[in-house]
C-alpha positions in Angstrom: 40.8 -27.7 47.2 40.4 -29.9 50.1 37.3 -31.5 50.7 35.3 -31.5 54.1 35.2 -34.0 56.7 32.6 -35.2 59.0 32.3 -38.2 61.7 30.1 -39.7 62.1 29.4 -41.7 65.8 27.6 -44.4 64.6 27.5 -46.5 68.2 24.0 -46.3 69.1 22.6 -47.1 65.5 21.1 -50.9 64.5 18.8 -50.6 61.3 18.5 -53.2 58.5 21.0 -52.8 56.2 23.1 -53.5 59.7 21.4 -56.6 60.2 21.0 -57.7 56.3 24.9 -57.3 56.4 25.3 -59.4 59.4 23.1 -61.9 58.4 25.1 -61.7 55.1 28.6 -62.1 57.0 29.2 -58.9 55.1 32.2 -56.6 56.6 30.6 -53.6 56.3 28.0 -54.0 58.9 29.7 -53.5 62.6 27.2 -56.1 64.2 28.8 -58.5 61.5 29.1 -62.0 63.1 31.2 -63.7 60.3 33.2 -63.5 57.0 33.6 -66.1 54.5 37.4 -66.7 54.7 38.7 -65.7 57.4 39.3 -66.7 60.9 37.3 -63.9 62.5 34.8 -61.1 61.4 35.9 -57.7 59.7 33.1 -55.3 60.8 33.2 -51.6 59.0 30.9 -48.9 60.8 29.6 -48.6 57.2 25.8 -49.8 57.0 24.8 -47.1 59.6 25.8 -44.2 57.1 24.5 -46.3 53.7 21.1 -46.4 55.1 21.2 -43.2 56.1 22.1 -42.6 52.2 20.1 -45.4 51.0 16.7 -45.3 52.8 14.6 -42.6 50.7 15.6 -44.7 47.2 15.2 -48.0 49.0 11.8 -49.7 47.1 12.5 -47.6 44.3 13.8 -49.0 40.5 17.3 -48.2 40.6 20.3 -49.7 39.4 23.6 -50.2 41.6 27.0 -51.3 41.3 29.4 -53.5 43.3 32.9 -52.8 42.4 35.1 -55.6 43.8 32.4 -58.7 45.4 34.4 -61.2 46.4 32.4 -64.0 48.0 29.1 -62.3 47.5 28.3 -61.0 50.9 27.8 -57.2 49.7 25.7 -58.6 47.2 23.7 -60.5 49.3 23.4 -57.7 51.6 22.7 -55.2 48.5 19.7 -57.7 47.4 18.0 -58.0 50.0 17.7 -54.2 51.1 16.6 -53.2 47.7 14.0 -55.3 46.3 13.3 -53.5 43.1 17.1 -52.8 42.5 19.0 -54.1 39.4 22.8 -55.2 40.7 25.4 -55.8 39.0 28.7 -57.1 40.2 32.1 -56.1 38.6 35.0 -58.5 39.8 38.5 -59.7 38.2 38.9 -62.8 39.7 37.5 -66.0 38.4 37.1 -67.9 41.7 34.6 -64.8 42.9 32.9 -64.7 39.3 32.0 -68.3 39.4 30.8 -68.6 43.1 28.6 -65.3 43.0 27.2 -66.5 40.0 26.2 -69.9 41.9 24.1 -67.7 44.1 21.6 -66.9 41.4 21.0 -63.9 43.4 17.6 -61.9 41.8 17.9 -59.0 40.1 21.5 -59.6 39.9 24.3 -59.8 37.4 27.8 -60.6 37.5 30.1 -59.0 34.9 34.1 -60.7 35.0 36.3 -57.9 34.3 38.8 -56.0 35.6 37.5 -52.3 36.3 41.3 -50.8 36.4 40.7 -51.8 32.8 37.6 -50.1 31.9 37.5 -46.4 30.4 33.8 -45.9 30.5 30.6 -47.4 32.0 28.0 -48.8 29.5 25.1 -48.3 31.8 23.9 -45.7 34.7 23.9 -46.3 37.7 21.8 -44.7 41.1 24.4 -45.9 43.4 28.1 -47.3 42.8 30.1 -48.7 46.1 34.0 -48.8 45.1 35.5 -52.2 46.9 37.8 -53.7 45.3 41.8 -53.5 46.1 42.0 -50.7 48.3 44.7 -49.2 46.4 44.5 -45.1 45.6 45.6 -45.3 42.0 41.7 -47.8 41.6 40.5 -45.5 43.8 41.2 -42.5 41.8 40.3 -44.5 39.1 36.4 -45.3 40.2 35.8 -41.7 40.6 37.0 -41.1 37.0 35.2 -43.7 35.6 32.1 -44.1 37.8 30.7 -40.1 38.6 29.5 -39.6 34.9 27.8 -42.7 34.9 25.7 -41.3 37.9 22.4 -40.3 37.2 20.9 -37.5 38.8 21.3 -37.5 42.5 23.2 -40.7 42.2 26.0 -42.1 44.9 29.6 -43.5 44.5 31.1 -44.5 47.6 34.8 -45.1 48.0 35.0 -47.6 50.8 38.3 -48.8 53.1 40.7 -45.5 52.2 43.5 -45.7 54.4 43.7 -42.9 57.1 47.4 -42.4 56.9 47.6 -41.7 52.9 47.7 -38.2 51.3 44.3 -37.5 49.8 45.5 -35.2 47.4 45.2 -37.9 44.9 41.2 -38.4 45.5 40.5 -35.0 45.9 42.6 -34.2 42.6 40.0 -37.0 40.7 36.8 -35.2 42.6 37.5 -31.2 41.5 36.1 -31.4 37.8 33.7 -32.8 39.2 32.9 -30.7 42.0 30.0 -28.3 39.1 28.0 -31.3 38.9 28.1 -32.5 43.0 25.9 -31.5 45.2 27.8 -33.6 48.2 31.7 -34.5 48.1 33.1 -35.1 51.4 35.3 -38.2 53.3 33.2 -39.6 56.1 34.9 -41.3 59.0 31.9 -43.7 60.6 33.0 -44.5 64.4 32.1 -47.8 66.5 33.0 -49.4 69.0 32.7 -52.7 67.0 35.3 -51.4 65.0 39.4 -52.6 65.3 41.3 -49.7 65.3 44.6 -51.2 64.1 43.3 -51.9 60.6 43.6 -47.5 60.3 41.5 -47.5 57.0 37.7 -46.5 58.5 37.2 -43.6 55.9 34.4 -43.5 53.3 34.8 -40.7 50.2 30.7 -40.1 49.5 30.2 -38.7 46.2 26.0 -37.4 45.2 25.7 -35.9 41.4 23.1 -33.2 41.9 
């Protein structure tokens, strides 16, 4: 069955998880002024609809997970929005391990591993953001792996899913899930910030009633 799809125009809208990821040179935020590698910012029109999801559980004690962290920025970002949040950071590659660890961000732990590799969570988590390759088959894979480590009315968010890819596949992962959801549908965030050759500006937003 497919799923809905709403857009989101998310041009007019600055709140703090935009300007944490800014300040953070974090990709997601579409006021984002710099990322750590590159020659020019990447800015997602994500933060907007995150703290429309985030905001009610923001000073509460929940746990989230970062799926794919790279140079920290997300983290970072993560961190400083939620300061009663326990973060933890799952990431393959050794050179992000070791400088994310260097941060000594609070609250925050780094686990190396490679989550195409993992069958089940150890822990539960109140929101999980899904950013690692960008590849379907990981995609489909989070979903699997990640909704039954939700608690209740908790959020996994599939980030960067390429607009021009069948979404059969995701949609296939979400159905035996769909008993337990009380929100499954692909959210396309719209800004002008945003470069419209990169044709992968689609969020899948999962909530476990």
């Amino acid at each position: 069955m497919p799923l809905p799809r709403l857009r989101i125009d998310c041009s007019g809208f600055e709140g703090d998880l935009c300007r944490l990821g800014r300040d953070a040179g974090c990709d997601r935020s579409p006021i984002n002024q710099h990322t750590e590698g590159q020659p020019q910012p990447f800015r997602h029109a994500y933060t907007p609809v995150f703290q429309l999801l985030f905001a009610p559980r923001r000073y509460d004690d929940i746990t989230i997970a970062e799926i794919g962290i790279a140079w920290g920025a997300g983290l970072r970002m993560l961190a400083g929005y939620f300061p009663a949040a326990r973060i933890v950071g799952f990431e393959r590659r050794e050179k992000f391990v070791e400088h994310c660890r260097a941060l000594q961000l609070p609250r925050t732990e780094i686990r190396h591993v490679d989550f195409n590799r993992v069958d089940r969570l150890d822990s539960r988590f109140d929101i999980v953001l899904e950013d690692s390759s960008h590849n379907q088959a990981t995609q489909v894979h989070a979903i699997r792996t990640a909704v039954p480590a939700l608690n209740r009315g908790g959020i996994l968010i599939i980030e960067d899913i390429a607009l021009d890819r069948d979404d059969r596949p995701l949609e296939d992962a979400v159905q035996p899930f769909l008993p337990e959801l009380s929100l499954a549908s692909f959210i396309y965030p719209e800004h002008p910030n945003v470069d419209p050759s990169w044709q992968n500006e689609k969020l899948l937003v999962l909530v476990r009633a």
